[in-house]
C-alpha positions in Angstrom: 0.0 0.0 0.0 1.5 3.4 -1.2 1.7 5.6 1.6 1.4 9.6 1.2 3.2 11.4 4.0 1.6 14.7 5.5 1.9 17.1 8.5 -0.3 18.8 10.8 -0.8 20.3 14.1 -3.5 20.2 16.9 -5.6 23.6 17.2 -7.9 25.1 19.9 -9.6 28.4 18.1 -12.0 28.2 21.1 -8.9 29.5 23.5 -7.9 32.5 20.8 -9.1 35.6 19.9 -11.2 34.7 16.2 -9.0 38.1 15.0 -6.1 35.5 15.0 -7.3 32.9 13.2 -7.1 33.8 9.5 -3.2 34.2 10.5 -2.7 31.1 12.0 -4.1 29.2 9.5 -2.2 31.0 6.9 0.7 30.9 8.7 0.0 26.5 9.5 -0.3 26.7 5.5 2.7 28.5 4.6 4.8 26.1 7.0 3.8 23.4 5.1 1.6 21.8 8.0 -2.2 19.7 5.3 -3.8 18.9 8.3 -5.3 20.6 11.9 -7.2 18.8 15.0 -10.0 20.4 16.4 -12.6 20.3 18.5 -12.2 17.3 21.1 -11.8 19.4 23.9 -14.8 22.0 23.0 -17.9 20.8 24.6 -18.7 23.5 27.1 -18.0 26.3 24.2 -20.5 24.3 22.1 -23.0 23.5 24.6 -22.7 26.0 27.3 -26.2 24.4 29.0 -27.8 21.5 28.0 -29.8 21.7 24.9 -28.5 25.1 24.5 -25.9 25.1 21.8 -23.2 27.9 19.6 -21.8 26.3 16.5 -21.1 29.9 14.9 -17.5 30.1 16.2 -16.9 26.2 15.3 -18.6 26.8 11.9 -16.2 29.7 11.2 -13.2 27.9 12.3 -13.3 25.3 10.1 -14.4 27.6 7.7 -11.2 29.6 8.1 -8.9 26.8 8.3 -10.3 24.8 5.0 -10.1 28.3 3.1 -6.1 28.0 3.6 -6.0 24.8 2.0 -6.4 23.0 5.7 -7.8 19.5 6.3 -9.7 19.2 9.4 -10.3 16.0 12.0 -12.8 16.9 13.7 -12.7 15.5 17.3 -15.9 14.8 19.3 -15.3 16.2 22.9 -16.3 13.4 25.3 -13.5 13.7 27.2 -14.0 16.6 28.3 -18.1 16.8 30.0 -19.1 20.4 31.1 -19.8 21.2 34.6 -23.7 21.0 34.1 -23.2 17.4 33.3 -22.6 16.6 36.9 -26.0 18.1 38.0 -27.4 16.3 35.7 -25.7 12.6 36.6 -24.1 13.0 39.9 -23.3 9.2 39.8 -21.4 9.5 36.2 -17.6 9.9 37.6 -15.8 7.1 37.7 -14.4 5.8 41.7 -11.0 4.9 42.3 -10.0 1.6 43.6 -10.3 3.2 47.1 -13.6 4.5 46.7 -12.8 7.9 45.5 -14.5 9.4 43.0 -12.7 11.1 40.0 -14.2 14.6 40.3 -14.8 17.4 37.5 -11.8 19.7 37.4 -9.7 18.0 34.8 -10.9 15.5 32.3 -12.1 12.3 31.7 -14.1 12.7 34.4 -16.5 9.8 33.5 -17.2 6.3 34.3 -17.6 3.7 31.1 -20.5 2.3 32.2 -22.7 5.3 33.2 -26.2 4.6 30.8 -26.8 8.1 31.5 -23.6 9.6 30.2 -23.6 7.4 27.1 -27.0 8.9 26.1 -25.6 12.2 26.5 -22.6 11.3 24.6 -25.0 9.8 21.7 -26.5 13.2 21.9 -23.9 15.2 21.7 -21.7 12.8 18.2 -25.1 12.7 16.8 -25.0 16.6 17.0 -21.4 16.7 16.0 -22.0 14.6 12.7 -25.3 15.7 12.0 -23.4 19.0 11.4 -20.5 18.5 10.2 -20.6 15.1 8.4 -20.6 16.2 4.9 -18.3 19.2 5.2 -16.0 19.5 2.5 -13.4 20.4 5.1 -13.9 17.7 7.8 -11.2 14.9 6.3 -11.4 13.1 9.1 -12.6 12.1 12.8 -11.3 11.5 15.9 -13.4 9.9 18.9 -12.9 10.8 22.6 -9.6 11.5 23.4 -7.1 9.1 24.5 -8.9 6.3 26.4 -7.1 5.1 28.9 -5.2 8.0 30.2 -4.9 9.2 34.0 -6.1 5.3 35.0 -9.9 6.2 33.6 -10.5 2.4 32.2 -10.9 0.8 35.2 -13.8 2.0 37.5 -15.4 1.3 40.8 -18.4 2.9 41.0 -22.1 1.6 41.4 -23.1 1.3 38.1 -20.2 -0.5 36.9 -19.9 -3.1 39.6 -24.1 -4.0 38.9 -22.7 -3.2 34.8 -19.8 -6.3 35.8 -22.9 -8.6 37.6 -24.5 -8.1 34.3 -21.3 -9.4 32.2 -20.7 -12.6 34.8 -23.8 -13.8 34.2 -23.5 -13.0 30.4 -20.3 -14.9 30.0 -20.4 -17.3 32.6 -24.6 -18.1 32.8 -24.8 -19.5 36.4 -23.3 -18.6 39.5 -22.0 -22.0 39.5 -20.1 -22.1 36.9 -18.6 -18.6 37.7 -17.6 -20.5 40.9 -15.6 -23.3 39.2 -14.0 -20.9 36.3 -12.5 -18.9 39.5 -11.6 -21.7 41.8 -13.9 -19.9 44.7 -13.9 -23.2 46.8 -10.6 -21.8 47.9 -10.9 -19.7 50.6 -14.6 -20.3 50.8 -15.2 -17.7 48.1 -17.9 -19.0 46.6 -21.0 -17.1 45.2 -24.8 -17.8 45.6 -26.1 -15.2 43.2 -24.6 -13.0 40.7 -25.7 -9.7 43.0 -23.4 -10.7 45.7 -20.3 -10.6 43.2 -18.4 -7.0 44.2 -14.5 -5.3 42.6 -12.0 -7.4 43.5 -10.5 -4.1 45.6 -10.0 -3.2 49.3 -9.8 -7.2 50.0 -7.8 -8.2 53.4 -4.9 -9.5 51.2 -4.4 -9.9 47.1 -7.9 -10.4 45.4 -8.5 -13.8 43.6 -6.3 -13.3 40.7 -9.3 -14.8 38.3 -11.8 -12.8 39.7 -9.3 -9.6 38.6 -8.9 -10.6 35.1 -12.4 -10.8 34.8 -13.1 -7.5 35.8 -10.1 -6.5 33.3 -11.6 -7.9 30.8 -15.3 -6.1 30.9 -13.7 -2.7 31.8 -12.4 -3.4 28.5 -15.1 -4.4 26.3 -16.9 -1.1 27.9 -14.4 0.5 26.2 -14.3 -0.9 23.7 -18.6 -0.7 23.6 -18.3 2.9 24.1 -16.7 4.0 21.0 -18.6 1.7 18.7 -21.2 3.9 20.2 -19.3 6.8 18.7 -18.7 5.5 15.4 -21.8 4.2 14.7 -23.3 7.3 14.6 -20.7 9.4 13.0 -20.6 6.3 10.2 -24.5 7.5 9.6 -23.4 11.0 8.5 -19.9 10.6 7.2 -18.0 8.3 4.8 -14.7 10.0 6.6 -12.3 7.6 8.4 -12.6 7.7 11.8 -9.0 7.0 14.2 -9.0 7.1 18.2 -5.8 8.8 19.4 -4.0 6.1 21.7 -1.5 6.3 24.3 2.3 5.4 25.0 2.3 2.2 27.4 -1.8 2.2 28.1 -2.9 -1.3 28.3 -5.8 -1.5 30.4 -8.1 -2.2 27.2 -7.4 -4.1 23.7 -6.4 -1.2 21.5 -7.1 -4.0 18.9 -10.9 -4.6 19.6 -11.2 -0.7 19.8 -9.2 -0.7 16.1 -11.7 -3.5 14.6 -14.7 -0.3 14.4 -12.0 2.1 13.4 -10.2 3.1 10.0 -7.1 4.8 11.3 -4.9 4.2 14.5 -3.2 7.0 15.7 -1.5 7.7 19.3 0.3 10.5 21.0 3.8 9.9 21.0 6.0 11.7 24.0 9.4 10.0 24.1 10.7 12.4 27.0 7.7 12.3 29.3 7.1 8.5 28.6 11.1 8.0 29.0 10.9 9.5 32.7 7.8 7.7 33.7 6.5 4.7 31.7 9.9 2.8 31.1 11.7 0.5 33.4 15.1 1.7 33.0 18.5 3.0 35.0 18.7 6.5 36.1 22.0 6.3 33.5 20.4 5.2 30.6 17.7 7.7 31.4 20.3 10.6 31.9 21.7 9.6 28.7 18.7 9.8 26.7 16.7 12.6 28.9 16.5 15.0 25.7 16.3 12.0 23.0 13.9 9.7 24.9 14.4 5.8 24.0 16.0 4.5 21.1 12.9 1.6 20.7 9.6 2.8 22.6 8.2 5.3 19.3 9.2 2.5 17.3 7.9 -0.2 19.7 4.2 1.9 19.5 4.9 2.8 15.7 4.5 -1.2 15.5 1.6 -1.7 17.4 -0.5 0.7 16.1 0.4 0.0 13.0 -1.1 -3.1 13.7 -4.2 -1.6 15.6 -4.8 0.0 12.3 -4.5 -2.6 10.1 -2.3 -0.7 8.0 -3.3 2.9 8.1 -1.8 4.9 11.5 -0.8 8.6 12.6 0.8 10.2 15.3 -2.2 12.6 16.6 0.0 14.4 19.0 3.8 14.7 18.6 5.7 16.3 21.1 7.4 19.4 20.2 9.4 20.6 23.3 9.3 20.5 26.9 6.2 18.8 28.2 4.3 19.6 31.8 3.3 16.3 33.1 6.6 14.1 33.7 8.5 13.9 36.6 11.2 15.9 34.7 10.4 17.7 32.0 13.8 18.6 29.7 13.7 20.2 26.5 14.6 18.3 23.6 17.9 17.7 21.7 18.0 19.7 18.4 17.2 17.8 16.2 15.4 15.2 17.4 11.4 17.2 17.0 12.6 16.1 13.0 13.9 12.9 14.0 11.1 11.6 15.9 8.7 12.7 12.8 10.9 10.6 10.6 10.9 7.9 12.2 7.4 7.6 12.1 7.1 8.1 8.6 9.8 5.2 8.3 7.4 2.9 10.4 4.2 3.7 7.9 3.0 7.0 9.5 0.5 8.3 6.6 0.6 11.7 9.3 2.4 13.6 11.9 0.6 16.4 14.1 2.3 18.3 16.4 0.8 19.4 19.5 0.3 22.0 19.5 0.2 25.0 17.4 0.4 27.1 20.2 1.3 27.3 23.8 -1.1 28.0 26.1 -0.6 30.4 28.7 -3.2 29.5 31.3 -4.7 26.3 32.9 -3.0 23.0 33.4 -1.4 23.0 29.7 0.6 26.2 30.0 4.4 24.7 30.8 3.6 22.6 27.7 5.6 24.0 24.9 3.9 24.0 21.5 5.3 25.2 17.5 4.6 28.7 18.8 5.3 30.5 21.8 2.5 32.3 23.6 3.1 34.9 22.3 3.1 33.6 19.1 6.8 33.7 18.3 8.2 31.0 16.5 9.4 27.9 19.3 12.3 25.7 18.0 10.2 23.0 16.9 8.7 25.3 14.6 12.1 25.1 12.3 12.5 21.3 12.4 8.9 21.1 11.5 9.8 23.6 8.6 12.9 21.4 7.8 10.7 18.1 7.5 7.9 19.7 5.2 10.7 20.9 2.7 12.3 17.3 3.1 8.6 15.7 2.3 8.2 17.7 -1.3 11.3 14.7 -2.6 10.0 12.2 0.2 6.3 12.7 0.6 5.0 9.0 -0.3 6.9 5.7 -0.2 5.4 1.9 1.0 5.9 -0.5 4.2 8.5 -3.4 4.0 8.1 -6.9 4.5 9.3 -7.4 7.8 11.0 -10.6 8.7 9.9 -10.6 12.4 6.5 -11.0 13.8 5.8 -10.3 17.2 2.7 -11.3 18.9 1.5 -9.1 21.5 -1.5 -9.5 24.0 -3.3 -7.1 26.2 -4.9 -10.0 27.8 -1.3 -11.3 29.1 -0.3 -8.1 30.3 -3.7 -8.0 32.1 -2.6 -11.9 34.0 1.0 -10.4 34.9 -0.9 -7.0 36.2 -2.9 -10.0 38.2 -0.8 -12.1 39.4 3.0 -10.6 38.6 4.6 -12.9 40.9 7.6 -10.9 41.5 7.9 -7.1 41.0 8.9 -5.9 37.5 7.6 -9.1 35.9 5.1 -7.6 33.6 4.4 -8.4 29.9 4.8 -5.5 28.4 8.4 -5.4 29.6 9.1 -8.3 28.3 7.1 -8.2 24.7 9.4 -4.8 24.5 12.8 -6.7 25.8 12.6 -8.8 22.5 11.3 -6.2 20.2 14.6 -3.8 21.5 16.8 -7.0 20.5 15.5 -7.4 16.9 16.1 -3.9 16.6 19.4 -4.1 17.8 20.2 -6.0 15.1 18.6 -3.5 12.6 15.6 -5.7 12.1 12.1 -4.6 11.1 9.4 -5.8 13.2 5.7 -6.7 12.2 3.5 -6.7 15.7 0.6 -9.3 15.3 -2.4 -9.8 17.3 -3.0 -13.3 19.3 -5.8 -14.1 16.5 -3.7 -14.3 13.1 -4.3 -17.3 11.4 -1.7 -16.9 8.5 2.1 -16.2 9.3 3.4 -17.7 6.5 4.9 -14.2 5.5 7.6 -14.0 8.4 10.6 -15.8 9.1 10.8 -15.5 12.8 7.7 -15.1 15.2 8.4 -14.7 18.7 6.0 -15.2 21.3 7.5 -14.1 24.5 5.3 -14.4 27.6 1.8 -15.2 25.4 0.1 -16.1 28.9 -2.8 -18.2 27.0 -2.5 -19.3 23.6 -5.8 -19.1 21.3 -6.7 -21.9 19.0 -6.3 -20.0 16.0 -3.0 -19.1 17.3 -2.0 -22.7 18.0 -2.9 -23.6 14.5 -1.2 -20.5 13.0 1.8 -21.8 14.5 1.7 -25.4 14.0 1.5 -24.8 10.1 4.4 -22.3 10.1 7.6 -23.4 9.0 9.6 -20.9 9.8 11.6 -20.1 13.7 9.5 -20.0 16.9 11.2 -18.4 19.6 8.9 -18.5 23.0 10.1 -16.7 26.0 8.8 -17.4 30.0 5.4 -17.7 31.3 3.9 -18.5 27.4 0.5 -20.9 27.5 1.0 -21.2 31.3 -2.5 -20.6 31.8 -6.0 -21.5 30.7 -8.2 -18.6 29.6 -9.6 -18.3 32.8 -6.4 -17.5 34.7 -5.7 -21.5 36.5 -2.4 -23.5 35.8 -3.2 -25.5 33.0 -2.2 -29.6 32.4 -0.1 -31.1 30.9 1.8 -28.5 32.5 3.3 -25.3 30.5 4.3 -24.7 28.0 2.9 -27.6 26.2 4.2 -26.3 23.1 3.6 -28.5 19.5 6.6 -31.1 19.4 8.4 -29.7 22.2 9.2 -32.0 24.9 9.6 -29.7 28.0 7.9 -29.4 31.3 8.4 -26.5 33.5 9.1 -28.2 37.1 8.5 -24.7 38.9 9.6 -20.9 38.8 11.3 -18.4 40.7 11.2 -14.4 40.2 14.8 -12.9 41.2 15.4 -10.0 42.6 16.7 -6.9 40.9 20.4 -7.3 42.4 20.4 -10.8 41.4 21.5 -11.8 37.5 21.5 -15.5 36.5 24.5 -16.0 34.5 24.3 -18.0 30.8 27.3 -20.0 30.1 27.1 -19.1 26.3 26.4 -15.5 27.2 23.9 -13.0 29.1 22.1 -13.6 31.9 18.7 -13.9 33.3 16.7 -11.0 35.2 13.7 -11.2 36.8 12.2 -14.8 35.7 13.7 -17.9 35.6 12.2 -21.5 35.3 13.3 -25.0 36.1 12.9 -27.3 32.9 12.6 -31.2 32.5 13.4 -32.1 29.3 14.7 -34.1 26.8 15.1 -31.3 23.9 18.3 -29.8 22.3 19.7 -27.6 25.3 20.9 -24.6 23.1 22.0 -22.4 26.0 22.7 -23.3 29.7 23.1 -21.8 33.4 26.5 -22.1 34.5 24.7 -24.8 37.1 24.3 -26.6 33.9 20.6 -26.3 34.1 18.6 -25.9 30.5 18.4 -22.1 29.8 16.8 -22.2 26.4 15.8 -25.5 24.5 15.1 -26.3 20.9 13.0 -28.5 18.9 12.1 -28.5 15.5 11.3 -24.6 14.6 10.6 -23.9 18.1 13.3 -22.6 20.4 12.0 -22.3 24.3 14.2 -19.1 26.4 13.5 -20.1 30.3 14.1 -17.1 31.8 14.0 -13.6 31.3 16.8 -13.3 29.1 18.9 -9.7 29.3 19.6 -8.0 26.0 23.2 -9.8 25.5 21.2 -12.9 25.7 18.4 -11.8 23.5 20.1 -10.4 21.3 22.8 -13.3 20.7 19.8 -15.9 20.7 18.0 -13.8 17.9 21.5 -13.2 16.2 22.0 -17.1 16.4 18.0 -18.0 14.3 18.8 -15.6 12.0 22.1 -16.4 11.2 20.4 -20.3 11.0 18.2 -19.3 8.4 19.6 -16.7 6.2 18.3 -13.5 7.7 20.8 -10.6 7.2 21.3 -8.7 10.4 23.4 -5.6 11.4 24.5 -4.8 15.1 23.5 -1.4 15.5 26.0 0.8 18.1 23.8 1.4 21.3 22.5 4.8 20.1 21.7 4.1 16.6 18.5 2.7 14.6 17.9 1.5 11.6 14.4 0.9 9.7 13.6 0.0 6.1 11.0 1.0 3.8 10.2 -0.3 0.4 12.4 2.7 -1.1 14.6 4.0 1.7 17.0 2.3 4.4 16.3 5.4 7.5 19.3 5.5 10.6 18.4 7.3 14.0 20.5 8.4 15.8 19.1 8.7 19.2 22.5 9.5 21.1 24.0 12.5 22.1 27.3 12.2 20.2 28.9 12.1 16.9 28.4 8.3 15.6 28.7 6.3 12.3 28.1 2.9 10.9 29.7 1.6 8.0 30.4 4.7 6.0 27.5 6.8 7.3 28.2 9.4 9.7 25.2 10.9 12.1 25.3 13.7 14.0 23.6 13.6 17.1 20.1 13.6 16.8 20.6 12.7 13.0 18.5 10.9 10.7 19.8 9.8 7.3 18.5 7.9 4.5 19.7 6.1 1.6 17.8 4.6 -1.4 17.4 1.1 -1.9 15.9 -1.1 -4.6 11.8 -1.8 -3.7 12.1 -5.2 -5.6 
């Protein structure tokens, strides 16, 4: 699929003087920017009391903005309920896992499972489209805005624990069978009626880790029943594509099941806020990279939602400079505004918006820097955006490669090691991202693929790390794939409904191996491999009678193969990763390239991109990069 690259920015008129607006958008047009968000956050501008309503001023922007040759998404502002909402559904916030409700004063102050407040957001989209549907300026929607963020899936109010009595019986049918599913004869947990079943919060000690992953999974089909809502109705008025903004590192719902009703993926991509608060790393590595952010977590969501969109993705929000919500909050490397856009592009980004045109100077926003200063003085991302849209007029369309490596990732198994972690640090995600930073150390491109592909014939790796539960159409995708398995710890060690499964795990196709127990380790603690690396975190005793292919310095099976399918057990460090990933590919012919620790390298049909996400001088091979550079180099699409 040919790809046509764009820019854009996010836009609130509603917070400028309308004397300003003709400029801006003349001024979004002469930078080179096609596209401009508006309107997600707007609802108390629109609808100042219910039933009351001003579309003038929204009329006119968009009016303004498609008069400079502007496309518009136009984004419906459920996040974002006015204050007269409350009076009208005091019960609609959402309640903390302590009982506290999330109170207006911010946003997403709203509970998923509220009836009321999913009328009212019916009302309001159906207004939204009804208007605006066939514009000749609105190129696009966007629903909500970024579900997930500031822990707003999950919910224990009064109408979602009688909306989660509702679900059990739904899914399960009796109480009894609910009973058996979660094991409730331990402890003497069992139910009598679906009406006594409460939030698996404020227990005396750890909930029943079943009865959690339950609740996991209906917070998330609310979700995911929510913006169906949404794009159902905007689908009656508009043949526009319609894309949900996602977030860096949210899992609490399957972005996937939200992507099925959904044209476009896009997410907000903030590689210095997410690097100081949503990855696991050193305080070294993170003063190394604190104005770059890391060298594989854009990529890393490039992939997924990629993925999410089946093909067609954006970056919504960009960050342009310093941010206001991370625990530090550094200004980034020059450079890197235009390296971050490129890299996306490289990754199949059809657009990148920056947010946001300009700063704000009042509310919680105003520390957040945007393309223009307050005062409307051009900030430094304003140039590297200006550098990128000159770059686009030679590079403004290209296609996605075929990459070798598929990696299946799982909301569900990140929702099992939120429940039952077993040792601190072991979560999923980590590990999904441990062996996705490996293949990319090795200047691999990575497919992400969801648990429910039935065809991988097209890769020639698929790794499965940590893939809690495998799905029957997963099983049979796998058993008729000849190419390289590699599955890392905890993958099939449960049934679907969260229990130790038998034959014990992994009871993987033709592999003879039984795991005899597991141990987490603490963080001081590194398992040395006698063939290199070490374990962190996870390790697991195997019995087997496979190939040992790598081996504790106790001698004791680290990693086993059979067939195509190579078994790691244990969290393996990235030495070990990345030599057992060097090691398959080298076995079956896939050309790899050890990239230094800074640099990055992705393909496209047309172009070979390198990153540079260090703060030094660096080169491989004959290419030099500066710090914060990104070069390209043609190469043959055949």
């Amino acid at each position: 699929m040919k790809i046509e690259r764009a820019l854009g920015t996010c836009y609130y008129p509603e917070h400028w003087p309308k004397e300003i607006w003709r400029e801006d958008a003349r001024r979004m047009a002469e930078l080179g920017l096609k596209w401009v968000r508006i309107g997600e956050f707007a609802w108390s501008r629109i609808e100042p009391e219910f039933g009351t309503f001003d579309w003038d001023w929204l009329d006119e922007a968009i009016e303004i903005l498609g008069e400079a040759g502007l496309k518009v998404v136009l984004g419906t502002p459920t996040a974002t309920p006015p204050r007269w909402m409350i009076d009208r559904h005091p019960d609609m916030l959402a309640v903390d896992e302590n009982g506290n409700p999330r109170k207006f004063g911010s946003r997403r102050h709203y509970c998923f499972s509220h009836e009321g407040y999913r009328e009212e957001s019916r009302r309001i989209v159906d207004q939204f489209a009804a208007r605006y549907g066939k514009n000749p300026h609105v190129a696009a929607w966007q629903t909500d805005n970024e579900y997930g963020c500031h822990d707003t899936v999950i919910s224990y109010s009064d109408v979602a624990r009688k909306a989660f009595q509702i679900w059990c019986l739904n899914r399960y049918g009796t109480v009894e069978k609910l009973n058996e599913a979660w094991g409730n004869i331990f402890w003497s947990m069992e139910y009598r009626d679906f009406a006594d079943i409460d939030f698996p919060n404020l227990t005396v000690t750890e909930p029943n880790p079943s009865h959690v992953l339950a609740f996991r999974r209906f917070s998330s089909e609310q979700v995911v029943n929510y913006n169906k809502l949404q794009v159902d109705i905007i689908r009656a008025y508009s043949d526009k594509p319609i894309a949900h903004n996602y977030m860096g590192r949210i899992t609490e719902f399957d972005h996937f099941k939200v992507g099925d009703d959904l044209e476009i993926a896009s997410w907000d991509s903030y590689p210095l806020g997410f690097l100081e608060d949503r990855i696991p790393e050193s305080d070294s590595f993170k003063h190394a990279h604190s104005r770059q952010g890391h060298p594989d977590f854009q990529a890393f969501h490039h992939d997924i939602y990629r993925a999410v969109g089946k093909g067609r993705w954006w970056v919504m929000e960009q960050q342009p400079g310093p941010v206001n919500w991370a625990p530090y909050n550094p200004a980034p490397l020059p450079g890197m505004v235009r390296l971050w856009t490129w890299e996306a592009f490289a990754h199949g980004a059809e657009n990148v918006m920056y947010f946001r045109w300009r700063q704000a100077p009042f509310a919680q926003e105003q520390m957040h820097s945007g393309i223009l200063r307050p005062d409307s003085v051009e900030a430094p991302a304003f140039h590297e955006a200006e550098q990128v849209a000159r770059e686009l007029q030679s590079l403004s369309s290209d296609q996605n490669v075929d990459a070798p490596i598929a990696l299946v990732f799982d909301y569900e198994s990140q929702w099992v090691t939120d429940a039952q972690p077993q040792g601190e640090g072991c979560h999923y995600f980590d590990l999904a991202f441990d062996y996705y930073c490996a293949a990319r150390r090795l200047g691999l491109s990575v497919d992400i693929v969801r648990t429910d592909a039935r065809d991988l014939s097209d890769y020639k790796i698929v790794l499965i790390p940590g893939l809690v539960t495998i799905s029957d159409a997963m099983k049979s995708a796998l058993e008729a794939f000849d190419g390289e398995v590699i599955a890392g710890p905890r993958t099939n060690a449960k049934t679907a409904e969260l229990s130790i499964p038998r034959p014990l795990p992994p009871n993987m196709p033709g592999l003879d191996a039984t795991i005899a127990y597991v141990e987490s380790l603490r963080p001081s603690v590194q398992l040395p491999i006698k063939e290199g690396g070490n374990f962190i975190r996870w390790r697991e005793q195997l019995e087997t009678t496979a190939e040992i292919v790598a081996t504790t310095e106790a001698g004791e099976p680290a990693a086993v193969r059979s067939r195509n399918m190579t078994y790691v057990a244990g969290w393996g460090d990235q030495a070990l990763l990345v030599r057992l990933l060097s090691e398959t590919c080298t076995r079956i012919g896939v050309a790899t390239e050890l990239m230094p620790a800074s640099v990055r390298r992705r393909d496209t049909k047309n172009h070979r991109f390198y990153f540079n996400y260090g703060n030094a001088q660096t080169s491989i091979g004959d290419i030099d990069l500066p710090p914060a550079g990104v070069v390209w180099k043609e190469q043959s699409s055949t």
